[in-house]
N, C-alpha and C positions, 0 to 999 in steps of 0.2 A: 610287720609294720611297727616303727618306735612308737612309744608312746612319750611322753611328757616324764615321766617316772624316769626310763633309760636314760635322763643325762642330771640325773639329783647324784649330789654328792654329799660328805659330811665336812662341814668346814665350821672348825672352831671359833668361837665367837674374837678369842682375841687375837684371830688373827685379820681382821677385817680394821684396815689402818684407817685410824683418827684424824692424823693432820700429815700432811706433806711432809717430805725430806728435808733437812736444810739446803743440801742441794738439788737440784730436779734431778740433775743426770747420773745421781748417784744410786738410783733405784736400781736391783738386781734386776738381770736377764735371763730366763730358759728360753734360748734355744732349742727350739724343733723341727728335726730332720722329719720331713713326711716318707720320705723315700728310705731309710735305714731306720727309722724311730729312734733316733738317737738323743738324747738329752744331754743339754751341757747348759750349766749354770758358769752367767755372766753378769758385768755389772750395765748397767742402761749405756754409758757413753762407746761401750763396745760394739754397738749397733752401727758402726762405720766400717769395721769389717766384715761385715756381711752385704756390706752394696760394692758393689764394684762401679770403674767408673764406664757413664752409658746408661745404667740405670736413671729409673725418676722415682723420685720420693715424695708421694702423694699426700696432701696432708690436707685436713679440713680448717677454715681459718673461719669460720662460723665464733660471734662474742656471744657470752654467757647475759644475759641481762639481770640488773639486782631484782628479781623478778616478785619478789614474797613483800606484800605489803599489808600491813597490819592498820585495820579502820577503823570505826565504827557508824551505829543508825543514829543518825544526828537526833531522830523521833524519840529513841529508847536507852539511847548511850549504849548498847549492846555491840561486844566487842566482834570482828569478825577477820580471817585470815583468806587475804585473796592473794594467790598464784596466778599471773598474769602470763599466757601459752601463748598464742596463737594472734597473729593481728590479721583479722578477716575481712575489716575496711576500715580506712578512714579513722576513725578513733575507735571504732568498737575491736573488743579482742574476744578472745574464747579464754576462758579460767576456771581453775577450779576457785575453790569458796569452801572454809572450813568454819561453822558450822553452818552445812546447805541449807540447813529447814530455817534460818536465818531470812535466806537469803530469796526469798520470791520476786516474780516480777511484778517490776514497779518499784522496787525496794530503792533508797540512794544509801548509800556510802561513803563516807568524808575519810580524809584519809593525810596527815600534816597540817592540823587546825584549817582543814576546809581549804589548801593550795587543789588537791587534785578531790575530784567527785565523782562519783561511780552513776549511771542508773542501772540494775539487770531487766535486760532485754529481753531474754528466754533461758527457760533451764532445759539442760540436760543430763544424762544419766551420770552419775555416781559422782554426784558434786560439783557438775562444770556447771557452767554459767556462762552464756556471752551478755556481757556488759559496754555500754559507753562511759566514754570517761570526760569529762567537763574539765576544765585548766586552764590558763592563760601563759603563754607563753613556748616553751617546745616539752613536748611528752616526754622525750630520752634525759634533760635535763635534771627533768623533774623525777625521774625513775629515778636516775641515779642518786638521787640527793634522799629520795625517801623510801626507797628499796631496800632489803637484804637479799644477799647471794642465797640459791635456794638448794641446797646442799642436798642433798641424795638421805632418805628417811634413817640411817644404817651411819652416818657419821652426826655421833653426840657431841662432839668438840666442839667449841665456838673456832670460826677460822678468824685467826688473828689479822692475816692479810688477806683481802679476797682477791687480789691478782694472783695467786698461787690459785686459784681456781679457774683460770686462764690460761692458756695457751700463749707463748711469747708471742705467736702471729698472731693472735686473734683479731678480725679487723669488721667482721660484718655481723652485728647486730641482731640476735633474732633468739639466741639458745634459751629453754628453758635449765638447760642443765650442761656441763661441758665435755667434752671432745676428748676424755680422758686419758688417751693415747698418746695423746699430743704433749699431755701434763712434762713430759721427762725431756723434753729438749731446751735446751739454753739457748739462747745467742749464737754463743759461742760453737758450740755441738755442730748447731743446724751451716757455720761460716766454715767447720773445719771439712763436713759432707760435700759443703758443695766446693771444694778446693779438690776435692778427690775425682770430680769431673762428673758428679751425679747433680741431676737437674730436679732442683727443688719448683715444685707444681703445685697448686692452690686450687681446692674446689671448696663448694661451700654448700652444707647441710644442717639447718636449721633442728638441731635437736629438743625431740620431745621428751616429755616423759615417759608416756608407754616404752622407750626403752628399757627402764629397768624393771618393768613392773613382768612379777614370776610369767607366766603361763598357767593358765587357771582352767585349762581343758586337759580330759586324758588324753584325746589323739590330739596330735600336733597340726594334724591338716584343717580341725577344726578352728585353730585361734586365728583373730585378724587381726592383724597388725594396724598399728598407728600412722596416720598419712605424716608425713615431713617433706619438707620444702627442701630441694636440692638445687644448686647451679652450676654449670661447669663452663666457664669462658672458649670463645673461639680461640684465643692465646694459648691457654692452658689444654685442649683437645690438639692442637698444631704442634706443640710442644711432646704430647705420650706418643702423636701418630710418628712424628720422628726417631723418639727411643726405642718405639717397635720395630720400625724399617732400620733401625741399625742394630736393629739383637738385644735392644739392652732390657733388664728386669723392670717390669710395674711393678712398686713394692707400695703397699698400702699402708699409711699410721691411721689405725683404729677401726671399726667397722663402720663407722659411717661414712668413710672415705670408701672400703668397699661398696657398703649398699649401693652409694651413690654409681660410683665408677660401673658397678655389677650390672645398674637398673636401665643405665645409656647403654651399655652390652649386651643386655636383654631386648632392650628397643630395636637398636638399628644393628640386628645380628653378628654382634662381636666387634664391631666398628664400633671407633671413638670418634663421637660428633659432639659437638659444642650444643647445651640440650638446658631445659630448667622445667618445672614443674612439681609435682606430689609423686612421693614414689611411698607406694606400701608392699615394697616387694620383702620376699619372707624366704630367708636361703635358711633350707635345709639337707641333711644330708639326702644325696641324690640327685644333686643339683649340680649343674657342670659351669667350673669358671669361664668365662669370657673375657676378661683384662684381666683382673688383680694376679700373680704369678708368685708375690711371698707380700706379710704383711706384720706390721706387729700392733698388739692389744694388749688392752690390763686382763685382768683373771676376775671373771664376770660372775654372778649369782647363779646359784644351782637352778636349775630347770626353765633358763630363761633362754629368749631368743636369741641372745647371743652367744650362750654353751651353742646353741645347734646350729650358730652360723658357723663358727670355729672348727667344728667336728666336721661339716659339711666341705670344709676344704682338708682336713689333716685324720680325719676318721676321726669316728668317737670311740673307739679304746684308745688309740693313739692320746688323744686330748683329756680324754678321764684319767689313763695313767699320767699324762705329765702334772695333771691338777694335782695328782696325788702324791706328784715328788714334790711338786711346788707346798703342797701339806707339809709333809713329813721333810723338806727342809727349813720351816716356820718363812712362805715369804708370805709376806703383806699382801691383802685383799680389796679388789673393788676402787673406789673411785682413787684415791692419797696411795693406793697400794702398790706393787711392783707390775713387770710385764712380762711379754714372753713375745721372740721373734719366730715365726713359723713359716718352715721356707719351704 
């Protein structure tokens, strides 16, 4: 049985990248062959010859929100950092709160000389907080205007532009964090793909944060996963059921376009139906695909759940040794970092 330990690697500090490329699609590529274990080092815009056309190119168009807001207790002047997750009704969301013992219920929170106001509703474990929020006017407005992007704990840089923390599709509202797969295509990239006769597809998954957060048990079958909001349009289900009936590849950008795609193939046993709701599905190896058939992702945290989604489709020596070329050729790591196509 794996434990949590079998997929820790050692990765050097500076190779864990600070700020984006100047250009997106200039990030390098490892190619992996599952079938030969082959490695081949490419650059990101090369990812057009590995679709042929017939393929669909799946990609999550899920928006980042300026999510991290800095308040304080109008009572005590005491400063407080709220991460705004989850909207669970109406104006109340779920968030963390840094420092929690700040933060009890009944507490208010002012936040842009008293524009948005907090009250916490309920606490929950390891800092979350569901809160309402008090405002005049529309709430996304007002995020954007008094929000920061809320960066991944592992980049110290200040991002200079934070649509480089966006996806060029990005269109639907909801991320605490972004689609980092997605980070490497341009415009341009995504107009020359679909010239080649591969059919670009939109689903949308509301990323959390339990994404990046390690694995904090020995067995694997003990950790639970984080729930996230998924959608996948009648459009967009009419569209993969076609490239299937005509032969062509489901190729996934990132793993949350898998989960998703995975968790409807899970459902309605390997049919692609038009579906939305909470998925906490947890692929590990042993786990047998239903859509996704090649996909490409950045080079994720040692011992995390998405080493053991990666491996669960390409093996985990296969995917540890290519981390380790990915090492010992210095590429870039984690969110600003490079990727790797896995077919």
């Amino acid at each position: 049985m794996l434990t949590t330990e079998d997929f820790d690697f050692d990765l050097p500090e500076e190779l864990i990248a600070q700020t984006p490329l100047k250009d997106r699609d200039q990030s390098r590529l490892l190619v992996v062959d599952r079938t030969t274990g082959e490695l081949e080092d490419k650059h990101f815009h090369d990812i057009i010859d590995e679709l042929n056309s017939g393929d669909a190119l799946v990609m999550n168009d899920t928006r980042v929100l300026p999510a991290r807001l800095y308040g304080e207790k109008p009572d005590t002047g005491a400063h407080l950092e709220v991460l705004v997750l989850t909207n669970t009704e109406g104006d109340t969301w779920e968030t963390l709160i840094k420092p929690a013992k700040r933060a009890k219920v009944g507490t208010t929170i002012s936040f842009g000389d008293g524009r948005l106001k907090a009250v916490v509703e309920e606490e929950l474990e390891h800092g979350g907080r569901i809160i309402t929020f008090k405002y005049d006017g529309i709430f996304l407005e007002i995020l954007e205007s008094l929000g920061e992007m809320p960066l991944p704990p592992y980049i110290k840089e200040r991002l200079e532009d934070p649509d480089r923390y966006q996806t060029v599709y990005a269109k639907e509202n909801g991320s605490a964090a972004a689609p980092t797969a997605g980070l490497h295509f341009t415009k341009e990239l995504l107009e020359e793909i679909e010239a080649k006769g591969i059919e670009l597809v939109y689903l949308t998954l509301h990323v959390g944060l339990g994404t990046f957060r390690p694995v904090s048990v020995d067995k694997i079958e003990d950790h639970h996963m984080h729930s996230e909001f998924y959608r996948l349009t009648e459009d967009a289900a009419k569209r993969l059921n076609q490239v299937r009936e005509n032969g062509g590849k489901i190729v996934a950008v990132g793993t949350t376009s898998i989960r998703t795609l995975e968790t409807i193939g899970t459902k309605f046993n390997g049919e692609i139906k038009a579906d939305s709701g909470w998925t906490e599905i947890f692929i590990t190896p042993g786990y047998e695909f239903k859509v996704v058939q090649a996909f490409s992702t950045n080079f994720h945290l040692p011992k995390s759940t998405l080493v053991m989604l990666v491996s669960a489709f390409a093996g985990r020596e296969l995917i540890l040794s290519a981390y380790q070329h990915a090492i010992d050729e210095r590429y870039r790591f984690f969110s600003f970092g490079d990727a790797m196509f896995v077919k």
